[in-house]
Wavefront OBJ file of the C-alpha trace (Angstrom):
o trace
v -20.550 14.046 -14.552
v -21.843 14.065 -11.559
v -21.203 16.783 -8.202
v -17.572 17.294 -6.960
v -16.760 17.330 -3.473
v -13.610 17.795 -2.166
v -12.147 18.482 -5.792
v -12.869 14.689 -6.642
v -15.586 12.749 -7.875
v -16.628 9.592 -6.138
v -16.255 10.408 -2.059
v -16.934 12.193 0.339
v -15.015 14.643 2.764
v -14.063 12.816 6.239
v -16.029 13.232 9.109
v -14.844 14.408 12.234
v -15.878 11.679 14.007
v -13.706 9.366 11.629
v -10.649 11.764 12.115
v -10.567 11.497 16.049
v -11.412 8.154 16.300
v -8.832 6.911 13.928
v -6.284 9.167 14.536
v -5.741 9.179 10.525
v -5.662 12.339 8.380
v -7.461 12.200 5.241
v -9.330 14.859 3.662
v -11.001 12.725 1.465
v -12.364 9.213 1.356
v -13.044 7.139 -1.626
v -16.621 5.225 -1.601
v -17.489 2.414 -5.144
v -19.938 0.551 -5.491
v -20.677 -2.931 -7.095
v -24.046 -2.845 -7.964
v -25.556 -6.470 -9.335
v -28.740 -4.213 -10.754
v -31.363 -6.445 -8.960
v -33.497 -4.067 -7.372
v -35.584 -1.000 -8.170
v -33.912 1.822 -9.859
v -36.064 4.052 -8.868
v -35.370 3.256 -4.909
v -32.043 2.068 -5.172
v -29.648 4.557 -2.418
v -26.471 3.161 -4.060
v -27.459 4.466 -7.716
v -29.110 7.618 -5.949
v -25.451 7.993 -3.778
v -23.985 7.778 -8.176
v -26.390 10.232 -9.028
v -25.399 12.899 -6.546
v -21.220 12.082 -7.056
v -20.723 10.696 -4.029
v -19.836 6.818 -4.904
v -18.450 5.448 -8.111
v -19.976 2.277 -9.977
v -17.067 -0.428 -10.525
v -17.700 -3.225 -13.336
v -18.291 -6.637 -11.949
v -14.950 -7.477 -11.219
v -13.117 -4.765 -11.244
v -10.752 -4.787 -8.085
v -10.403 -2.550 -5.694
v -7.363 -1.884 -2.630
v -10.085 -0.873 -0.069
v -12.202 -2.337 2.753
v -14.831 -4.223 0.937
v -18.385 -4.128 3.158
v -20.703 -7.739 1.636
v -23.706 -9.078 2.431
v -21.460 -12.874 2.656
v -18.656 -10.490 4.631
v -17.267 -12.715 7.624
v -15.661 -10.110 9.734
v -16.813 -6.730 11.184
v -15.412 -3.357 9.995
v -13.106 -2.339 12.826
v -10.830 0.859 14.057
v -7.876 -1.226 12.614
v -9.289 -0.796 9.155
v -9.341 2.935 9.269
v -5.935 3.216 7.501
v -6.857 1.273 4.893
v -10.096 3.231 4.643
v -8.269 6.419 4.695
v -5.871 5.130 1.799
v -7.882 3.609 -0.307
v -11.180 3.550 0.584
v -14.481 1.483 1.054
v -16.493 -0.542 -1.568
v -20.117 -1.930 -1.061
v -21.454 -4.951 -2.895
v -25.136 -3.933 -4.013
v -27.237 -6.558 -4.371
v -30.616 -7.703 -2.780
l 1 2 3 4 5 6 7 8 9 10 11 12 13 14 15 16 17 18 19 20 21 22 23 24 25 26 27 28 29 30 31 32 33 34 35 36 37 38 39 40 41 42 43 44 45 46 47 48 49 50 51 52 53 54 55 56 57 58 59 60 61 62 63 64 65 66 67 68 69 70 71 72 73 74 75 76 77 78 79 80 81 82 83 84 85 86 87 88 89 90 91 92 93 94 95 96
């Protein structure tokens, strides 16, 4: 289900830009999704993003080791969280 990249399902290969920034090798990184259904299907990029392979839908909470980007979030994503993102990825919280 869904298009592989990189030999995985869910991701997308690293940028270069995210490579020489970070200094962190990772030939992969892993991109979910929490998606509260509330807007259009149709229009939604997070389901199109599932469509196409490159993110994975988590349950409603269902945890996950990674950065965590949220509309409530109270600190920016930084360079110091680019191990972590290498590791084990980033999750989004869709919701409107």
């Amino acid at each position: 289900r869904g298009n592989r990249i990189g030999g995985r399902t869910g991701g997308v290969p690293r940028t270069t830009a995210f490579a020489d920034n970070a200094g962190i090798e990772a030939d992969f990184i892993k991109l979910a999704m929490w998606d509260f259904g509330q807007c259009d299907i149709k229009r939604c990029t997070g389901r199109k993003l599932e469509r196409f392979g490159l993110v994975r839908s988590l349950k409603i909470g269902q945890k996950w080791g990674g950065v965590i980007l949220s509309p409530l979030g109270k600190h920016t994503v930084s360079k110091q969280d680019a191990p972590i993102v290498a590791k084990w990825g980033a999750c989004v919280v869709d919701c409107s």
